[in-house]
SEKETOR-859033 format. One record per residue (C-alpha): y, z, x; residue number from 1; residue in three letters. Coordinates in steps of 0.1 Angstrom, whole numbers, plus 2048, in hexadecimal, padded with zeros to 3 digits. Last residue first. Example, Ala and Ser with C-alpha at 12.3 -4.5 7.8 and 13.67 -1.06 7.14 Angstrom:
2
     y     z     x   num   residu
   7F5   847   889     2      SER
   7D3   84E   87B     1      ALA
% end
This chain:
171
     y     z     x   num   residu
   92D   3D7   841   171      UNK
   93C   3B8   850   170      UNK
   93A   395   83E   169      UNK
   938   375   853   168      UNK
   919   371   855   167      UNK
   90D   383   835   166      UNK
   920   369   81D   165      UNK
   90B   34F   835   164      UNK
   8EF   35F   82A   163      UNK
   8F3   363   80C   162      UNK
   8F9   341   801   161      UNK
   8F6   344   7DC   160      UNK
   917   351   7D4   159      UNK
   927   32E   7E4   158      UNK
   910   31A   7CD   157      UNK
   8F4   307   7D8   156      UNK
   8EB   2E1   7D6   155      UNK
   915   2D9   7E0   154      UNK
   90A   2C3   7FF   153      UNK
   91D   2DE   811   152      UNK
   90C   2FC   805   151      UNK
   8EC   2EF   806   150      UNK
   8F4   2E2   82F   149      UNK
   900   305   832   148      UNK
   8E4   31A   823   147      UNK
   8D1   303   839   146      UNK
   8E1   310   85B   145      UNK
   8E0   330   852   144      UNK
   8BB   32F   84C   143      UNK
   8B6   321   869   142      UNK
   8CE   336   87B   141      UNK
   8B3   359   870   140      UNK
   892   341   886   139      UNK
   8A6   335   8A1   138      UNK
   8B2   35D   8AB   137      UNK
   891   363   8A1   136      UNK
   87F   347   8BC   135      UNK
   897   355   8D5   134      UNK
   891   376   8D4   133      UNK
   86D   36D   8D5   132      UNK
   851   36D   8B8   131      UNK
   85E   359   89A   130      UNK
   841   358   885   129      UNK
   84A   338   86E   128      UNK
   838   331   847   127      UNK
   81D   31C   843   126      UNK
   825   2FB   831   125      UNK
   82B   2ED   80D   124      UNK
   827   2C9   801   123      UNK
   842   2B4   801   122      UNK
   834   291   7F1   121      UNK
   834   26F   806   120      UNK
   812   262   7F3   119      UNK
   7FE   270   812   118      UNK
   809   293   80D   117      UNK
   831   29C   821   116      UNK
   83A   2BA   835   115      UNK
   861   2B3   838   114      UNK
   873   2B2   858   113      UNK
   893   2C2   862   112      UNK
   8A2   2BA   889   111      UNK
   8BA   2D6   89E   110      UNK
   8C2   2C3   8C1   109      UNK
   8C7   2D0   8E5   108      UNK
   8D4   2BB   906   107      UNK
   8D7   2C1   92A   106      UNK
   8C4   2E0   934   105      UNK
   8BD   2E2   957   104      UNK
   89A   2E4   967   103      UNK
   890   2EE   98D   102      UNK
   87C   2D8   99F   101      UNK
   88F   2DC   9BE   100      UNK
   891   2B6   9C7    99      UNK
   897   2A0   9A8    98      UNK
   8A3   2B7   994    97      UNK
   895   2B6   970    96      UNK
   8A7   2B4   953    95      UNK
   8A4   2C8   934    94      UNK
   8A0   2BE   90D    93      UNK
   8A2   2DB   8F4    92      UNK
   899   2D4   8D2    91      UNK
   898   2EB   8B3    90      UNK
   881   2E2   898    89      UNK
   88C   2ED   870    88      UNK
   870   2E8   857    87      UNK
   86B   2DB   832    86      UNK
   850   2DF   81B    85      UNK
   857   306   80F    84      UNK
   86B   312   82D    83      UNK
   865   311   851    82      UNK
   87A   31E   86D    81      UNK
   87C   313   895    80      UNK
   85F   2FB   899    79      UNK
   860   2FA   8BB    78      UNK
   86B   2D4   8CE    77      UNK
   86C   2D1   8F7    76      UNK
   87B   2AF   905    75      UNK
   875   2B1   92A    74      UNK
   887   293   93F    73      UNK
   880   28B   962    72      UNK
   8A1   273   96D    71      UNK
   89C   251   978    70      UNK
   8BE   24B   96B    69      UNK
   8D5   266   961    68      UNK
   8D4   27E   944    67      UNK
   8F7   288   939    66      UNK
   8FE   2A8   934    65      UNK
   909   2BC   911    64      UNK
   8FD   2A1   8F4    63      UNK
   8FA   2BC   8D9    62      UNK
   8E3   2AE   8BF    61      UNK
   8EA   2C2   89E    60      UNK
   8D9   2BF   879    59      UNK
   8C3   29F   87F    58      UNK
   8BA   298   85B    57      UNK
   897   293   845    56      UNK
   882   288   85F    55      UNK
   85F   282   852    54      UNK
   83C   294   856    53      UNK
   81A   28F   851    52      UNK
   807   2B3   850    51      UNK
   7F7   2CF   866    50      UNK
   815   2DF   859    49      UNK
   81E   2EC   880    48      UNK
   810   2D6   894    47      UNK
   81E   2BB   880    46      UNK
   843   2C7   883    45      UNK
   83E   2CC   8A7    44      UNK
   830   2A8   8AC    43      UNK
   854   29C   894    42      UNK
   869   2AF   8AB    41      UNK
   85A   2A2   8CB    40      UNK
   85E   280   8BF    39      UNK
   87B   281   8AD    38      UNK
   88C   28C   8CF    37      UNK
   881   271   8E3    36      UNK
   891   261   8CA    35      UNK
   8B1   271   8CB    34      UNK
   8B0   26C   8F8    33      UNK
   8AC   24A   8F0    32      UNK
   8CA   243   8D5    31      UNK
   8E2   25D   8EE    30      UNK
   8DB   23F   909    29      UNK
   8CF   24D   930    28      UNK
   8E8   251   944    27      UNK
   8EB   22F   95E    26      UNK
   913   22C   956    25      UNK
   90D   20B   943    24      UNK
   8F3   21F   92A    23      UNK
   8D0   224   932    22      UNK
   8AF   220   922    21      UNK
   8A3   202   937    20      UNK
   8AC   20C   958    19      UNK
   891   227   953    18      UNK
   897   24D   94D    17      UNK
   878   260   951    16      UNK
   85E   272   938    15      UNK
   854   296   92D    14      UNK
   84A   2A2   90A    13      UNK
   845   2C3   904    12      UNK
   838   2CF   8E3    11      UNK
   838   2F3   8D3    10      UNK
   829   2F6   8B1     9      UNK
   810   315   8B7     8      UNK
   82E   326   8CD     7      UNK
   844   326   8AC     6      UNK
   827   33C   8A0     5      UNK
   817   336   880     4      UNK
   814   344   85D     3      UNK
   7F3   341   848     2      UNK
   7F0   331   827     1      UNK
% end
Protein backbone atom coordinates (compact mmCIF):
# COMPACT_ATOMS: atom_id res chain seq x y z
CA UNK A 1 0.00 0.00 0.00
CA UNK A 2 1.42 3.32 -0.81
CA UNK A 3 2.03 6.19 1.71
CA UNK A 4 0.53 9.68 1.37
CA UNK A 5 1.15 13.12 1.91
CA UNK A 6 -0.63 15.11 4.69
CA UNK A 7 -1.20 17.67 1.74
CA UNK A 8 -3.14 14.75 -0.24
CA UNK A 9 -5.81 14.78 2.76
CA UNK A 10 -6.06 18.42 3.27
CA UNK A 11 -9.72 19.89 3.51
CA UNK A 12 -10.96 23.34 4.02
CA UNK A 13 -14.11 24.06 4.86
CA UNK A 14 -15.40 27.63 5.09
CA UNK A 15 -18.85 28.93 6.33
CA UNK A 16 -20.43 32.03 8.37
CA UNK A 17 -21.78 32.43 11.76
CA UNK A 18 -25.73 32.77 11.55
CA UNK A 19 -27.99 33.94 14.48
CA UNK A 20 -28.88 30.53 14.60
CA UNK A 21 -25.70 28.78 15.84
CA UNK A 22 -24.93 31.23 18.48
CA UNK A 23 -24.85 31.46 22.16
CA UNK A 24 -26.54 34.54 24.27
CA UNK A 25 -23.37 36.54 23.87
CA UNK A 26 -23.71 36.30 19.79
CA UNK A 27 -20.25 33.67 19.62
CA UNK A 28 -20.85 31.10 17.87
CA UNK A 29 -21.80 27.61 20.18
CA UNK A 30 -18.60 25.32 21.15
CA UNK A 31 -21.37 22.22 19.91
CA UNK A 32 -21.30 23.99 16.21
CA UNK A 33 -17.87 24.92 15.88
CA UNK A 34 -17.14 20.66 17.03
CA UNK A 35 -19.13 19.65 14.33
CA UNK A 36 -17.93 21.66 11.82
CA UNK A 37 -15.07 20.07 12.99
CA UNK A 38 -16.20 16.36 12.47
CA UNK A 39 -16.81 17.28 9.26
CA UNK A 40 -13.56 18.38 8.03
CA UNK A 41 -11.88 15.79 10.13
CA UNK A 42 -13.92 12.91 8.95
CA UNK A 43 -13.40 14.27 4.71
CA UNK A 44 -9.61 14.27 5.61
CA UNK A 45 -9.83 10.96 7.14
CA UNK A 46 -11.55 9.58 3.89
CA UNK A 47 -9.19 11.22 1.65
CA UNK A 48 -6.70 9.73 3.11
CA UNK A 49 -7.88 5.69 3.54
CA UNK A 50 -9.95 6.08 0.54
CA UNK A 51 -12.32 4.35 3.05
CA UNK A 52 -15.60 4.89 5.44
CA UNK A 53 -14.72 6.30 8.50
CA UNK A 54 -15.88 6.80 12.19
CA UNK A 55 -14.97 9.01 15.04
CA UNK A 56 -13.34 7.13 17.57
CA UNK A 57 -12.50 10.15 20.27
CA UNK A 58 -11.85 13.91 20.07
CA UNK A 59 -8.35 13.95 21.82
CA UNK A 60 -8.01 18.01 22.42
CA UNK A 61 -10.29 20.94 21.25
CA UNK A 62 -8.75 24.11 22.52
CA UNK A 63 -11.57 26.77 22.49
CA UNK A 64 -8.91 29.89 22.42
CA UNK A 65 -11.18 32.90 20.84
CA UNK A 66 -14.45 33.12 20.50
CA UNK A 67 -16.05 33.28 16.99
CA UNK A 68 -18.56 36.05 16.73
CA UNK A 69 -21.62 36.30 14.68
CA UNK A 70 -21.56 36.69 11.06
CA UNK A 71 -18.06 35.82 11.28
CA UNK A 72 -16.13 33.89 8.06
CA UNK A 73 -15.08 30.76 9.50
CA UNK A 74 -12.21 28.28 7.91
CA UNK A 75 -12.12 24.91 9.45
CA UNK A 76 -8.89 23.17 7.86
CA UNK A 77 -8.39 19.20 8.77
CA UNK A 78 -4.69 17.15 7.63
CA UNK A 79 -4.43 13.93 8.45
CA UNK A 80 -1.62 14.29 10.91
CA UNK A 81 -0.33 10.41 11.62
CA UNK A 82 -1.71 7.16 10.50
CA UNK A 83 -1.33 3.88 12.10
CA UNK A 84 -2.67 0.36 11.14
CA UNK A 85 -6.68 1.31 10.74
CA UNK A 86 -6.82 4.21 12.78
CA UNK A 87 -5.67 8.00 12.11
CA UNK A 88 -4.92 11.08 14.08
CA UNK A 89 -6.41 14.67 12.07
CA UNK A 90 -5.28 17.90 13.38
CA UNK A 91 -7.79 20.86 13.04
CA UNK A 92 -7.16 24.40 12.97
CA UNK A 93 -10.11 26.68 12.56
CA UNK A 94 -9.31 30.56 11.72
CA UNK A 95 -11.44 33.60 11.48
CA UNK A 96 -11.70 35.87 8.99
CA UNK A 97 -11.59 39.76 9.43
CA UNK A 98 -14.15 41.30 8.14
CA UNK A 99 -12.24 44.23 6.36
CA UNK A 100 -8.47 43.32 5.80
CA UNK A 101 -8.99 39.87 4.83
CA UNK A 102 -6.40 38.62 6.90
CA UNK A 103 -6.98 35.30 9.03
CA UNK A 104 -6.58 34.62 12.78
CA UNK A 105 -6.51 31.47 14.39
CA UNK A 106 -9.27 30.93 16.96
CA UNK A 107 -9.67 27.43 17.70
CA UNK A 108 -7.56 23.89 17.04
CA UNK A 109 -8.78 20.32 17.73
CA UNK A 110 -6.80 16.72 17.61
CA UNK A 111 -9.78 14.04 16.23
CA UNK A 112 -9.01 9.86 15.73
CA UNK A 113 -10.90 8.03 13.18
CA UNK A 114 -10.93 4.41 12.26
CA UNK A 115 -10.75 3.15 8.54
CA UNK A 116 -13.75 0.95 8.68
CA UNK A 117 -15.08 -2.05 5.52
CA UNK A 118 -18.77 -2.00 4.92
CA UNK A 119 -19.64 -4.42 7.85
CA UNK A 120 -17.97 -1.66 10.31
CA UNK A 121 -14.47 -3.67 10.39
CA UNK A 122 -10.96 -1.65 10.70
CA UNK A 123 -9.29 -2.34 7.82
CA UNK A 124 -5.74 -1.06 7.37
CA UNK A 125 -4.61 2.27 5.61
CA UNK A 126 -1.55 3.91 3.84
CA UNK A 127 0.80 5.03 6.04
CA UNK A 128 1.52 9.29 6.58
CA UNK A 129 4.46 11.32 4.63
CA UNK A 130 4.89 14.08 6.83
CA UNK A 131 6.52 16.69 4.57
CA UNK A 132 6.72 20.20 6.47
CA UNK A 133 8.11 21.12 9.77
CA UNK A 134 4.97 21.29 10.81
CA UNK A 135 3.35 18.26 9.39
CA UNK A 136 6.59 16.21 11.33
CA UNK A 137 6.33 18.00 14.36
CA UNK A 138 2.26 16.70 14.11
CA UNK A 139 3.32 13.55 12.69
CA UNK A 140 6.35 12.40 16.09
CA UNK A 141 3.24 14.06 18.88
CA UNK A 142 0.85 11.70 17.44
CA UNK A 143 2.50 9.05 18.38
CA UNK A 144 3.13 10.57 21.78
CA UNK A 145 -0.11 11.37 22.10
CA UNK A 146 -1.41 7.66 21.70
CA UNK A 147 1.24 6.15 23.72
CA UNK A 148 -0.46 8.27 26.34
CA UNK A 149 -4.11 7.65 25.80
CA UNK A 150 -2.75 3.47 25.90
CA UNK A 151 -0.98 4.28 28.81
CA UNK A 152 -3.75 5.87 30.58
CA UNK A 153 -6.56 3.55 29.62
CA UNK A 154 -4.03 0.83 31.13
CA UNK A 155 -3.86 -1.19 27.25
CA UNK A 156 0.06 -0.68 27.47
CA UNK A 157 2.41 -0.95 30.16
CA UNK A 158 4.54 1.88 31.44
CA UNK A 159 7.89 -0.07 29.78
CA UNK A 160 6.11 -0.20 26.66
CA UNK A 161 5.59 3.48 26.00
CA UNK A 162 8.84 4.43 24.64
CA UNK A 163 8.24 7.17 23.51
CA UNK A 164 6.94 9.05 26.16
CA UNK A 165 9.93 7.34 28.38
CA UNK A 166 12.15 9.13 25.58
CA UNK A 167 10.37 12.55 26.15
CA UNK A 168 11.19 13.11 29.05
CA UNK A 169 14.53 11.23 29.33
CA UNK A 170 17.88 13.06 28.51
CA UNK A 171 20.76 11.32 26.98
Amino acid sequence: MKGKTAEESKTTLTDMVLPGETNPLNNLFGGELLARMDRAAAIAARRHSARIVVTASVNHVAFNKAVPLDSVVTVEAKVSRAFNTSMEVFIDAWIEDRQSGDRTKANEGIYTFVAVDETGRPVKIPELIPETELEKQRYDAALRRKQLSLLLSGKIKPSDATELKAFFTEE
